[in-house]
C-alpha positions as CSV (number, residue, x, y, z in Angstrom):
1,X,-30.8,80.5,40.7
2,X,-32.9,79.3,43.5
3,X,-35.3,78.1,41.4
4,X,-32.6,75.8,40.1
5,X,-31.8,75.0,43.6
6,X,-35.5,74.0,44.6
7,X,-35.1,71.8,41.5
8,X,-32.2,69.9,42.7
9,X,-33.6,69.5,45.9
10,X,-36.8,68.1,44.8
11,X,-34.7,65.5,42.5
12,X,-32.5,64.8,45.4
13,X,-35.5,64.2,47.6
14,X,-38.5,62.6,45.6
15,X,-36.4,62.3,42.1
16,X,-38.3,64.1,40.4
17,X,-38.7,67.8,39.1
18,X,-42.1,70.0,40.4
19,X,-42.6,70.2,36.6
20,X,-42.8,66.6,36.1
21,X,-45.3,66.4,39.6
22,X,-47.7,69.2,37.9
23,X,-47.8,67.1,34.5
24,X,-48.3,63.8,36.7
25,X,-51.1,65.4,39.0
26,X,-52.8,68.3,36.9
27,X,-55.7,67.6,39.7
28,X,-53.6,68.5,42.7
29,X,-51.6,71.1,40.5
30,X,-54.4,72.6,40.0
31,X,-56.0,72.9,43.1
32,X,-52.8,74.9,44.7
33,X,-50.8,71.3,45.8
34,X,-47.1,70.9,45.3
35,X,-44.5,67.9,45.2
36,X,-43.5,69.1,48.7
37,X,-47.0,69.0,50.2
38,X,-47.1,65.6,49.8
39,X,-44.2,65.2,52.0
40,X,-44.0,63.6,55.7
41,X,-42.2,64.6,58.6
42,X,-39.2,62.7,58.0
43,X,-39.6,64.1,54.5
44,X,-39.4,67.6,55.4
45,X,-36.9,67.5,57.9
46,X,-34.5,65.6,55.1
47,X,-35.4,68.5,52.8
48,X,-34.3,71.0,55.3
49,X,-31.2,69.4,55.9
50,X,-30.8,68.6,52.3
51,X,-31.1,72.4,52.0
52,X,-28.2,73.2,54.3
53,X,-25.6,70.6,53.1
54,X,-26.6,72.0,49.4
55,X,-25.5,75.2,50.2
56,X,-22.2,73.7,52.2
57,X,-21.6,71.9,48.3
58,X,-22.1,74.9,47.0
59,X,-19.5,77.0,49.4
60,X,-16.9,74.3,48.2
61,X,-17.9,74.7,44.3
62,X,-19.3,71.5,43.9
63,X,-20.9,71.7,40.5
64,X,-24.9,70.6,40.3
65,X,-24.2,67.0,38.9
66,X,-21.9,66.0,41.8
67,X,-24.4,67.7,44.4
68,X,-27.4,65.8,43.4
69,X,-25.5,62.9,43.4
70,X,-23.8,63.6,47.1
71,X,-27.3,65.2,48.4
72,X,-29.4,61.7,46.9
73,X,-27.1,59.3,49.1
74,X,-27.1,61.6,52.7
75,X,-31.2,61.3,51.4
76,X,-31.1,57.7,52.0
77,X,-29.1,57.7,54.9
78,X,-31.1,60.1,56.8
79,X,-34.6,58.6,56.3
80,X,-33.4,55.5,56.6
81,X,-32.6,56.9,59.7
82,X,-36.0,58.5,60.2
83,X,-37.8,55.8,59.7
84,X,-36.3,53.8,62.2
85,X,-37.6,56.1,65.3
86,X,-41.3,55.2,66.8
87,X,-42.6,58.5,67.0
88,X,-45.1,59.3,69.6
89,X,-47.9,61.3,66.8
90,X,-48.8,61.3,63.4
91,X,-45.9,62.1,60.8
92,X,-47.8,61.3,57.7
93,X,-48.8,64.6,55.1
94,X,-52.1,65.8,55.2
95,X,-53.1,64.7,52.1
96,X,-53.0,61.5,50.6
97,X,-48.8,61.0,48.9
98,X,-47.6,59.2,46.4
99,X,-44.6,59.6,48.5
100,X,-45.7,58.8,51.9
101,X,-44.2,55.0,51.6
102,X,-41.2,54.7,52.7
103,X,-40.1,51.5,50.7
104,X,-41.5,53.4,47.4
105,X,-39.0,56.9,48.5
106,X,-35.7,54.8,49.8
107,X,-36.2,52.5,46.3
108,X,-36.5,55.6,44.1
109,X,-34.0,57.1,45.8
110,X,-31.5,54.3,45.5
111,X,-32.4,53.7,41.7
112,X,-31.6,57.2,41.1
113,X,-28.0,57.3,42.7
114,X,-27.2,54.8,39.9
115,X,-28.7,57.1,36.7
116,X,-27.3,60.4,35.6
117,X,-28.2,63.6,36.5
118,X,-31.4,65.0,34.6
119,X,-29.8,67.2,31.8
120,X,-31.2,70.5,33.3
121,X,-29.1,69.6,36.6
122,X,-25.7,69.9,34.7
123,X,-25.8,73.6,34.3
């Protein structure tokens, strides 16, 4: 179940699965890295919140399909968000991201509202 749930998340956020990160970086799968180290700031604190709405949509008995879709869009809205604050220190990952520009995240994102659900994210 909560592996499911980490799933969804990671879909919602990067749209993508961890399994399709590990297959697209064996390198950094391989040294110990995740999807979610490659997050930023803004990143992570979306995830979080993503994490709390999820189990709100969940509460109501939102089925996974409608979730992703509801928990992609309140994605986009909150790092738009994010990403309009000047921040007084660094908010960039540790390590270098495919994920770390914004344009790249918010444009995935938005491509993904319009596509279905990956099949896995139906049950």
């Amino acid at each position: 179940m909560y592996a499911n749930e980490a799933e969804l998340l990671n879909v919602a956020m990067f749209g993508t699965t961890s399994k399709e990160w590990k297959k697209s970086n064996p390198e950094k799968a391989l040294s110990g890295l995740n999807i979610r180290d490659f997050a930023d700031v803004p990143q992570l604190t979306v995830l979080a919140n993503l994490e709390s709405h999820n189990a709100d949509l969940i509460r109501q008995g939102l089925p996974p399909k409608e979730r992703i879709l509801k928990l992609r869009e309140l994605a986009i809205i909150q790092l738009k968000s994010l990403r309009n604050i000047n921040f007084t220190y660094p908010i960039e990952s540790p390590h270098i991201s495919p994920f770390s520009n914004q344009n790249h995240v918010d444009n995935s994102l938005k491509d993904l509202l319009s596509e279905s659900p990956k099949k896995d994210m139906d049950e």
